[in-house]
Backbone as XML, in Angstrom:
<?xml version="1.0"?>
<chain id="A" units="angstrom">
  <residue number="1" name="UNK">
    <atom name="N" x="27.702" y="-1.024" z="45.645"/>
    <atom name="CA" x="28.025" y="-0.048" z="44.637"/>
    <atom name="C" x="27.586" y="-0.571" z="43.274"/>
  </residue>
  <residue number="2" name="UNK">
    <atom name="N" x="27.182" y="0.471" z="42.700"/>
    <atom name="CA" x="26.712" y="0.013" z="40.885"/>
    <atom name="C" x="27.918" y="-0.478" z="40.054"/>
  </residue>
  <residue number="3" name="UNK">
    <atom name="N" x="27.842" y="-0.346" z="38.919"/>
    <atom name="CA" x="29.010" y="-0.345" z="37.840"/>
    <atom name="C" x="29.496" y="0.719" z="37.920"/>
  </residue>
  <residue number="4" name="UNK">
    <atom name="N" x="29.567" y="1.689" z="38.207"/>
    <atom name="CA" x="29.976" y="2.923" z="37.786"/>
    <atom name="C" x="31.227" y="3.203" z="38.352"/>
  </residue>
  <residue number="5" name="UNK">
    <atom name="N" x="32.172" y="3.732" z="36.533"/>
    <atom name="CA" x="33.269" y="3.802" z="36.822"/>
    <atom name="C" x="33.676" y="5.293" z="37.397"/>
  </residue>
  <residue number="6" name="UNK">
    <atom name="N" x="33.785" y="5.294" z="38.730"/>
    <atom name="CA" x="33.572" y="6.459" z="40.109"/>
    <atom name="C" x="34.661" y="7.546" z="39.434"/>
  </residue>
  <residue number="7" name="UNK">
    <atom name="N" x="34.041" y="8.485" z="39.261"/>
    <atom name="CA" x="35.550" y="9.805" z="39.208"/>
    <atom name="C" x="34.979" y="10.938" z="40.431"/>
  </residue>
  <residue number="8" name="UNK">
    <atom name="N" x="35.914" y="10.505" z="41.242"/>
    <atom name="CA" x="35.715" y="11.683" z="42.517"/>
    <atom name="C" x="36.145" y="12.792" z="42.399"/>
  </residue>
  <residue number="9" name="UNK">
    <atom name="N" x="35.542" y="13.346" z="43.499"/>
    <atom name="CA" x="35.798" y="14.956" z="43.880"/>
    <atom name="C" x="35.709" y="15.479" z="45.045"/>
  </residue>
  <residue number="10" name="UNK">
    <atom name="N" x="36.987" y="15.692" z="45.227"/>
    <atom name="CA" x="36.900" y="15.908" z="46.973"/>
    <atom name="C" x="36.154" y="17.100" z="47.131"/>
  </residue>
  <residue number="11" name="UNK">
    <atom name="N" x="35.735" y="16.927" z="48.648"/>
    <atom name="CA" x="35.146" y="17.916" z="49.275"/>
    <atom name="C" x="35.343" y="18.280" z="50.327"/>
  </residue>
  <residue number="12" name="UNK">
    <atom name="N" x="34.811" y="19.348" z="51.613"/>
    <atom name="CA" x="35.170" y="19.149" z="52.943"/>
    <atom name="C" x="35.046" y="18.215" z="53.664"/>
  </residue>
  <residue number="13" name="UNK">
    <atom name="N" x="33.868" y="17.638" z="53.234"/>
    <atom name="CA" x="33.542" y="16.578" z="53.948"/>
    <atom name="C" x="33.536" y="15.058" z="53.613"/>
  </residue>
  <residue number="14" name="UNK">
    <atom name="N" x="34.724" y="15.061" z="52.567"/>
    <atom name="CA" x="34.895" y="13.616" z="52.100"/>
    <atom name="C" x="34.828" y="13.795" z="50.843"/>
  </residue>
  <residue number="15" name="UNK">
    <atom name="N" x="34.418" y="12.856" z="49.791"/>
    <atom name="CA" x="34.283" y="12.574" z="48.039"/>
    <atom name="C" x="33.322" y="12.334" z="47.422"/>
  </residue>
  <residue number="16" name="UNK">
    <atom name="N" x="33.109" y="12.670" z="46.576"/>
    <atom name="CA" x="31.710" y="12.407" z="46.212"/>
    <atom name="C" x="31.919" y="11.930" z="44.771"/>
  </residue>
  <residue number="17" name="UNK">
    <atom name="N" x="30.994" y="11.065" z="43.636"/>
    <atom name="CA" x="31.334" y="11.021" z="42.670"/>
    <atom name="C" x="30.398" y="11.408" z="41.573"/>
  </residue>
  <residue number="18" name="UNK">
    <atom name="N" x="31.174" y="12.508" z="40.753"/>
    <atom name="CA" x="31.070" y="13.024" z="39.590"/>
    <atom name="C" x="29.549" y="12.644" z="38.578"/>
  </residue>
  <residue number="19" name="UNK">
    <atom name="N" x="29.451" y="11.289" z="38.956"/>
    <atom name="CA" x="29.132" y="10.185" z="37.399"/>
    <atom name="C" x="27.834" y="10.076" z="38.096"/>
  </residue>
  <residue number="20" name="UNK">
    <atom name="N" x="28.018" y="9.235" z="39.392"/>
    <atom name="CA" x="26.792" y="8.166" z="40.095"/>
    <atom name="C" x="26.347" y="9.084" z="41.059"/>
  </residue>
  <residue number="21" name="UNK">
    <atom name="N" x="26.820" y="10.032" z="41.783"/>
    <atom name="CA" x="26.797" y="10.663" z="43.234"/>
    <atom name="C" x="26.533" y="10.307" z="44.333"/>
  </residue>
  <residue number="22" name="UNK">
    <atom name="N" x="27.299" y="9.135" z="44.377"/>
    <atom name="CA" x="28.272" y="8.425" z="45.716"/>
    <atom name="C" x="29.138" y="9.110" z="46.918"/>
  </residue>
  <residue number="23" name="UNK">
    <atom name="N" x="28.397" y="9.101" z="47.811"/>
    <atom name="CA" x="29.275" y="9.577" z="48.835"/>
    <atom name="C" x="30.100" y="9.197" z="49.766"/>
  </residue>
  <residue number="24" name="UNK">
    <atom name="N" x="31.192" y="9.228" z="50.159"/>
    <atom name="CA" x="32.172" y="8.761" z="50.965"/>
    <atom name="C" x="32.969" y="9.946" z="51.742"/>
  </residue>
  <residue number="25" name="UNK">
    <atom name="N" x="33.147" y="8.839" z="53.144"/>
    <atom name="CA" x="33.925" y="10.485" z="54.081"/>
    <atom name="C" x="35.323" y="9.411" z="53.576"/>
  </residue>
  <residue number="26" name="UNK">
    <atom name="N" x="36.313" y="10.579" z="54.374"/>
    <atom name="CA" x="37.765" y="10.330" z="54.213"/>
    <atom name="C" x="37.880" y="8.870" z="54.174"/>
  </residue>
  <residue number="27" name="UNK">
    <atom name="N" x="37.494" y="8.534" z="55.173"/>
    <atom name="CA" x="37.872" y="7.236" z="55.968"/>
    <atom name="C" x="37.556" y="5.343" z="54.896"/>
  </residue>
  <residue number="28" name="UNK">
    <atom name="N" x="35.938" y="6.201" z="54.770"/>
    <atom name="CA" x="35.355" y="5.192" z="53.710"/>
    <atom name="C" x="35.912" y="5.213" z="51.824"/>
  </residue>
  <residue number="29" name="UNK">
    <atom name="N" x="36.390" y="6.144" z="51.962"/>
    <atom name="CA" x="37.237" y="6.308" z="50.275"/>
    <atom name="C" x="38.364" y="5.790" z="50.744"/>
  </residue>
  <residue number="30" name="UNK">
    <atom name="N" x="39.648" y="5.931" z="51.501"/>
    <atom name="CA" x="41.012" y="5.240" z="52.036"/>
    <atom name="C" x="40.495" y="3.749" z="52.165"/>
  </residue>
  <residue number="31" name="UNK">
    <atom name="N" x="39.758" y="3.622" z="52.732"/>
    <atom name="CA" x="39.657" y="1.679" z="52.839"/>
    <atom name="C" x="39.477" y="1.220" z="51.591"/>
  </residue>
  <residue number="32" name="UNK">
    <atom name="N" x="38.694" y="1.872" z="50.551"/>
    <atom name="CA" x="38.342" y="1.235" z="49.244"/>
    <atom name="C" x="39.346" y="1.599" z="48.800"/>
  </residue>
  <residue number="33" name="UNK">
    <atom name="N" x="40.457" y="2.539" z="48.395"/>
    <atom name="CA" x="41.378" y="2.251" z="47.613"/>
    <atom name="C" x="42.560" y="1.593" z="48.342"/>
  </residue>
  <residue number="34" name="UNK">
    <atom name="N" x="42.174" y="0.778" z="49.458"/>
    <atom name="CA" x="43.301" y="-0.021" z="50.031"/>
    <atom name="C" x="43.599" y="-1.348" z="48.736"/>
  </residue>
  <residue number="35" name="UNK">
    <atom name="N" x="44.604" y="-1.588" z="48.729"/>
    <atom name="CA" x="44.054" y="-3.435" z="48.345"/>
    <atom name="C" x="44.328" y="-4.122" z="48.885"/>
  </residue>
  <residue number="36" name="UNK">
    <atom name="N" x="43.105" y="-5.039" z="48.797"/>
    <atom name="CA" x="42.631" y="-6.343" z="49.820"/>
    <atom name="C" x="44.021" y="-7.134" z="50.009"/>
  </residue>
  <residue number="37" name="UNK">
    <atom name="N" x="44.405" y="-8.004" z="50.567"/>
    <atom name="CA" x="44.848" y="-9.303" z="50.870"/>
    <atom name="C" x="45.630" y="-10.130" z="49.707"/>
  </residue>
  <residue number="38" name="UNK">
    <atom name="N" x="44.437" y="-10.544" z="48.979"/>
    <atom name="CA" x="44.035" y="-10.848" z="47.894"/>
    <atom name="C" x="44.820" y="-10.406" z="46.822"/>
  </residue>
  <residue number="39" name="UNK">
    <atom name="N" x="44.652" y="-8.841" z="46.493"/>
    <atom name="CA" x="45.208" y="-8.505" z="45.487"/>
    <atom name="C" x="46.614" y="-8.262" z="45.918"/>
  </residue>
  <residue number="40" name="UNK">
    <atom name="N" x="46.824" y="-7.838" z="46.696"/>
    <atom name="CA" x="48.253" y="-7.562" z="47.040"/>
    <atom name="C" x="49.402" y="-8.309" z="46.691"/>
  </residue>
  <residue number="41" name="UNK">
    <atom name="N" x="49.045" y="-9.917" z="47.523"/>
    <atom name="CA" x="50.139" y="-10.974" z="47.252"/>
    <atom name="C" x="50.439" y="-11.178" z="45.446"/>
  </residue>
  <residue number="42" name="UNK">
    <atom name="N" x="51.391" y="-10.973" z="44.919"/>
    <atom name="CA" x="51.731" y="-10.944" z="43.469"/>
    <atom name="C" x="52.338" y="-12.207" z="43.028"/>
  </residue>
  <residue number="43" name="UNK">
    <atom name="N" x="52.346" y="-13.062" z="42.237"/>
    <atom name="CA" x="53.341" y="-14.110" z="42.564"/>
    <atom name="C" x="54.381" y="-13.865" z="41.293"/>
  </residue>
  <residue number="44" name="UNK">
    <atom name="N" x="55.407" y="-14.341" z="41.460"/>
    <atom name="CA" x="56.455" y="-14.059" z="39.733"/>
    <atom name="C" x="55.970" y="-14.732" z="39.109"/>
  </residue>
  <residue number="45" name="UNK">
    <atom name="N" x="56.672" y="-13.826" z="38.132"/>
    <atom name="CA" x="56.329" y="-14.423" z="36.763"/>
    <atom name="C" x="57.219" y="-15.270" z="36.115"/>
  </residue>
  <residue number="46" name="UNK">
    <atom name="N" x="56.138" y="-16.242" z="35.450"/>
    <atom name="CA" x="57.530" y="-17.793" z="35.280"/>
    <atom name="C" x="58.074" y="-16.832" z="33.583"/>
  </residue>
  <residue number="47" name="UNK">
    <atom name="N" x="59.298" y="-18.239" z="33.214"/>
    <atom name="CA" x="60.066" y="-17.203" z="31.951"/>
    <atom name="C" x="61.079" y="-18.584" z="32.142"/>
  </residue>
  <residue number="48" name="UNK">
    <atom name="N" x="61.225" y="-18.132" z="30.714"/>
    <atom name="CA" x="63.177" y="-18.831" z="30.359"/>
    <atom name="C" x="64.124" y="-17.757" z="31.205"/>
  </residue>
  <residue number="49" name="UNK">
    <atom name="N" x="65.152" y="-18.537" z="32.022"/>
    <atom name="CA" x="65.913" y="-17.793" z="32.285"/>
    <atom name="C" x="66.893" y="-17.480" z="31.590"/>
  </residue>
  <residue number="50" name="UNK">
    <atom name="N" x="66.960" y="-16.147" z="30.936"/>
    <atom name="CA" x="68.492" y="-15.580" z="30.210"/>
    <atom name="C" x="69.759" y="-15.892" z="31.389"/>
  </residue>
  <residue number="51" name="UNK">
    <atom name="N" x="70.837" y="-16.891" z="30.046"/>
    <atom name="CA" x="72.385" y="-16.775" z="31.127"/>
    <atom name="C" x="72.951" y="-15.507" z="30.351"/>
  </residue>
  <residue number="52" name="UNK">
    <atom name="N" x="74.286" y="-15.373" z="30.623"/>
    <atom name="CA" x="75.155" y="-14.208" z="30.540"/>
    <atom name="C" x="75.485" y="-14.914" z="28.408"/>
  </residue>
  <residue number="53" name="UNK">
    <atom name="N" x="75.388" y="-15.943" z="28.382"/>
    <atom name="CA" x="75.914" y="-16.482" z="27.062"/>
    <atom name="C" x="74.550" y="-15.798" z="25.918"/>
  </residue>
  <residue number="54" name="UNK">
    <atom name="N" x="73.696" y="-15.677" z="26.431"/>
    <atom name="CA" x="72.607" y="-15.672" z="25.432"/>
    <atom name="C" x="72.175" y="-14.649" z="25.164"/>
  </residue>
</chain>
C-alpha cells in the first residue's frame, strides 16, 4: 500500500478508496483494521501513586 491516508466507501462488493482507489473485499478490509499482536498488548502507564492523604 502507498501513503495514502485511505477514506473508504463501501460497496457491494467490498471498499474501495475515495483518495488512491484501492480495492478490498469484506474480508481483506476486516483483517487490516484488526490490530496486530503487537499493537494490542498495552503496557501501564508508570506515575506517582496518589494516597488518600494527598
Amino acid at each position: 500500500m502507498t501513503s495514502c491516508k485511505h477514506s473508504f466507501i463501501g460497496k457491494a462488493d467490498g471498499v474501495h478508496c475515495a483518495k488512491c482507489g484501492l480495492k478490498l473485499t469484506a474480508q481483506e478490509y476486516a483483517a487490516m483494521m484488526q490490530p496486530s499482536a503487537a499493537e494490542a498488548k498495552k503496557t501501564a502507564r508508570g506515575g506517582k501513586k496518589v494516597t488518600k492523604d494527598e
